[in-house]
N, C-alpha and C positions, 0 to 999 in steps of 0.2 A: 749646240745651240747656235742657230743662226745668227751671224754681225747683225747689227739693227743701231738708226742713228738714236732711238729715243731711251730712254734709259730702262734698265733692267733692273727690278726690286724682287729681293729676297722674296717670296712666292707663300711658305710653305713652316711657319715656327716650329722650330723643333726642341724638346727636352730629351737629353740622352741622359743616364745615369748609370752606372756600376759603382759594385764594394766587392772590397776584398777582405776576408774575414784570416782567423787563424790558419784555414784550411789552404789558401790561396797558394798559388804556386809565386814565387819571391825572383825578382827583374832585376837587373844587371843592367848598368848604363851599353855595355858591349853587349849584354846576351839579346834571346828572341823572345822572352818569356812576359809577355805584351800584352793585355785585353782591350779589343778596341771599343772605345769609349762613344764614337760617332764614325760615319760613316759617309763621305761623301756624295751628295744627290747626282742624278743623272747628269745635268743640266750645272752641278756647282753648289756650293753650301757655300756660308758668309756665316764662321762660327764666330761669336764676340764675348764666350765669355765660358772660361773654366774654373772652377772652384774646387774647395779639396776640404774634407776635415777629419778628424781622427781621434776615435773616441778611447783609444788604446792608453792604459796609464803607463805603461813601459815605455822604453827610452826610446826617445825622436825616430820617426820613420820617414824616409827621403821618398817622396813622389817624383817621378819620373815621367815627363808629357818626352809623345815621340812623333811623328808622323810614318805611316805605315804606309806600304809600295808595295802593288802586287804589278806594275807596268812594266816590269822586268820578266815575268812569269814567277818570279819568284817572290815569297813576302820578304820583305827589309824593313828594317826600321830604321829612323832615322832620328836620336836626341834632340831636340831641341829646349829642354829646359829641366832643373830639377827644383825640388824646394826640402827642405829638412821641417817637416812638420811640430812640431811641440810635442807634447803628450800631457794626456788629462794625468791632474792629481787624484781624482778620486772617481774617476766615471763622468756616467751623469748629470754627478750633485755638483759638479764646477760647471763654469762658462764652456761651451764647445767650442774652441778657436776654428774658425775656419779662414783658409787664406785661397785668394787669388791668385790663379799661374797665368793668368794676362796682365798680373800688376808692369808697368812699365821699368820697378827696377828687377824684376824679371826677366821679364820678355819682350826684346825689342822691336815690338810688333808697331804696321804703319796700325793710323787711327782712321775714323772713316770722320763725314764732314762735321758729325757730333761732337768730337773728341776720343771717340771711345775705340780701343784697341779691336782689330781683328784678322781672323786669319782663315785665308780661302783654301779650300779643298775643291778640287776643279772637275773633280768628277769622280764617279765609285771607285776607280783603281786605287784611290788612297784615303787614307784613316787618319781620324787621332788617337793614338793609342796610349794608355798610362799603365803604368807599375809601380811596385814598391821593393824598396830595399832589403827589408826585414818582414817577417809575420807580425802585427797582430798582437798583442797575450792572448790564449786561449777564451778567457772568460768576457764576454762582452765588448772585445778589441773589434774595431774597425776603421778600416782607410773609405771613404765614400768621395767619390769624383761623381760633379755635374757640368755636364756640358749643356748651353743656352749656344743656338744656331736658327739658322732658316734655310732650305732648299732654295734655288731660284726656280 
């Protein structure tokens, strides 16, 4: 993208979504074992908001946000944050917690002039990527991560 004096706005809204079920292959803060959740635009993304929730009644599941580098030739990933999720009492029939991984005692992300936390990916060679620590229980478990962005 060409310099330019007049400002540049986010172009392009985007909803990203994955889940990871029983079946899911299970990520390591060191390992590579990553699904990318968003993908940065040509031109740059301006992502402001990740969520997470987990419908799994087994014991807490740690998400894992990374950002992913393929500008090496090689993919990497790079930690930047975890959260140790809850786990449902009974399913469905409870409240679904769902939490924020751009909450600020999270993630020390800058804010933009709104308030609101966000984090740029500057162009397609890098990713946001999440994983999880654990599987799942087989029967109706799930880890579901949404990503809210915009392309420029």
């Amino acid at each position: 993208m060409a310099v330019q004096s007049s400002p540049v706005l986010p172009q392009i809204p985007k909803l990203s979504v994955t889940q990871f079920t029983s079946s899911s292959p299970v990520s390591t803060v060191a390992g590579s074992t990553f699904v990318t959740l968003y993908t940065g635009g040509v031109n740059g993304t301006k992502i402001t908001s990740v969520i997470v929730s987990n419908t799994s009644t087994g014991a807490g599941i740690e998400a894992i946000l990374t950002i992913g580098s393929t500008v090496s030739g090689a993919s990497l990933f790079y930690p930047i944050g975890s959260l140790t999720l809850p786990s449902l009492s009974s399913g469905y029939d409870t409240a679904l917690v769902t939490s924020n991984l751009f909450a600020s005692t999270l993630l020390p992300l800058p804010v933009d002039g709104d308030g609101n936390p966000y984090l740029f990916l500057t162009s397609t060679a890098y990713t946001l990527s999440v994983g999880i620590s654990s599987a799942p229980q087989t029967t109706g478990g799930r880890v579901s991560f949404v990503a809210i962005g915009a392309d420029f």
